[in-house]
C-alpha positions as CSV (number, residue, x, y, z in Angstrom):
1,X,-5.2,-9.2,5.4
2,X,-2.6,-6.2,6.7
3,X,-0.8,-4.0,5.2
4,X,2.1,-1.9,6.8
5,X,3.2,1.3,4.8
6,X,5.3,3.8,6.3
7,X,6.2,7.3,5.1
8,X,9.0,9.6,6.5
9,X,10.9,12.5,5.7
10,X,14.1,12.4,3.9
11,X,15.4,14.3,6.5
12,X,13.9,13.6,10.1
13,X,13.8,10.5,12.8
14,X,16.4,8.6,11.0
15,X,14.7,5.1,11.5
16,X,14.2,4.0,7.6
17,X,16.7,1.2,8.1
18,X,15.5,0.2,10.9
19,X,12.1,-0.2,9.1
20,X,13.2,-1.9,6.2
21,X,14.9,-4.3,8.5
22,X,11.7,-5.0,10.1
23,X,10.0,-5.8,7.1
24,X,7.9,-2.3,6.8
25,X,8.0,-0.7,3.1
26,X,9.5,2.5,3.4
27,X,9.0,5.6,1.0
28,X,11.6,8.7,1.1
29,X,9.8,12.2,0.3
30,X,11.4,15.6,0.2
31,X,11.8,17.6,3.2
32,X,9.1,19.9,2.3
33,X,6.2,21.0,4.4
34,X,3.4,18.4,3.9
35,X,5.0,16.6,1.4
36,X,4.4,13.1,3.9
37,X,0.8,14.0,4.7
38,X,0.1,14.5,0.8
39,X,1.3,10.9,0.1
40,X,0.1,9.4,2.9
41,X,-3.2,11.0,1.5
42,X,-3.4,10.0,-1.6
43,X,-1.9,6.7,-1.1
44,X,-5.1,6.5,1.6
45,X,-7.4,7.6,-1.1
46,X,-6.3,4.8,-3.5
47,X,-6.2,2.1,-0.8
48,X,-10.6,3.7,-0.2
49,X,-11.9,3.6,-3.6
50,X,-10.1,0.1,-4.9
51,X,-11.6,-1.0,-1.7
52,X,-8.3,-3.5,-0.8
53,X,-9.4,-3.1,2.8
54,X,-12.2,-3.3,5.0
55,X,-10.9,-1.1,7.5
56,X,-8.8,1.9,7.4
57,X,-6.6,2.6,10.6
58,X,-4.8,6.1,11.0
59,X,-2.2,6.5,14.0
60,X,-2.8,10.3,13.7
61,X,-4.7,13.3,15.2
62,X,-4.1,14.8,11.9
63,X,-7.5,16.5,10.6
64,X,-5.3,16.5,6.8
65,X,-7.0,13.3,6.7
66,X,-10.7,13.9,7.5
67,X,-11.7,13.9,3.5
68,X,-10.1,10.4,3.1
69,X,-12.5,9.5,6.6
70,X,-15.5,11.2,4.9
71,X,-14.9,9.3,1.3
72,X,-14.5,5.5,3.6
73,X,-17.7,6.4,5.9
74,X,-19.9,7.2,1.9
75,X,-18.4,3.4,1.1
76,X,-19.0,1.6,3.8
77,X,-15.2,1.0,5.2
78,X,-14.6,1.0,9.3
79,X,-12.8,3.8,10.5
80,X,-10.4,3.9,13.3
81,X,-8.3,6.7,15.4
82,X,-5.5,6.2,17.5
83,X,-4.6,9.3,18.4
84,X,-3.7,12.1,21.4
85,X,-6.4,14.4,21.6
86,X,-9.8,13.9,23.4
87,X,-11.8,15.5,20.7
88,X,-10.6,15.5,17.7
89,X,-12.4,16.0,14.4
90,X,-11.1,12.3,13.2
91,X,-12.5,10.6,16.6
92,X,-16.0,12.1,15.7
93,X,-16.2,10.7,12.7
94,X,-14.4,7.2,13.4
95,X,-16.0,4.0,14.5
96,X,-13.4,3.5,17.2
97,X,-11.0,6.1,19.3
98,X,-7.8,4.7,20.9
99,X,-5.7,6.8,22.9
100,X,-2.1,6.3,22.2
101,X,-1.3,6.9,25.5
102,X,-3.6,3.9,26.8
103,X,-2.7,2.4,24.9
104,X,1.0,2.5,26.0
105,X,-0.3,1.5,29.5
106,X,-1.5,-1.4,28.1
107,X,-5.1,-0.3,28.5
């Protein structure tokens, strides 16, 4: 089972429609400094302790989210990075580091 959800910024990339179009729930937050991160957190945090998923994937370098990695390691869930940086706090504590840009090379 997969589950897309995608946050942006009310004002930002633009690319909400083009989302929605493709299928992807989209949710609008304010323009405010970490307002995304704090969603995307907590939505994170509820996704770990109903325990809908066996494996939580984070297309970020963000260390926001390193409590959220800490709470799935104490349960039990797989972690995975895909990120930018070589050695980042989230790829220590993962069970699997992709680099983005391999990954755009088709590594």
């Amino acid at each position: 089972m997969a589950a897309s959800a995608i946050l942006t910024p009310k004002v930002g990339c633009g690319f909400a429609d083009e989302l929605k179009r493709a299928w992807f729930w989209v949710r609008m937050v304010l323009d405010k400094p970490q307002d995304a991160d704090v969603l995307l957190r907590n939505y994170m945090v509820d996704i770990v302790y109903k325990r809908r998923f066996g494996c939580l994937v984070v297309v970020s370098d963000d260390s926001d989210f390193v409590e959220v990695f800490q709470e799935a390691m104490l349960r039990c869930l797989k972690r995975v990075v895909v990120g930018d940086m070589s050695d980042g706090v989230l790829k220590r504590i993962a069970n699997a580091f992709f680099s983005w840009s391999d990954l755009l090379m088709g590594k």
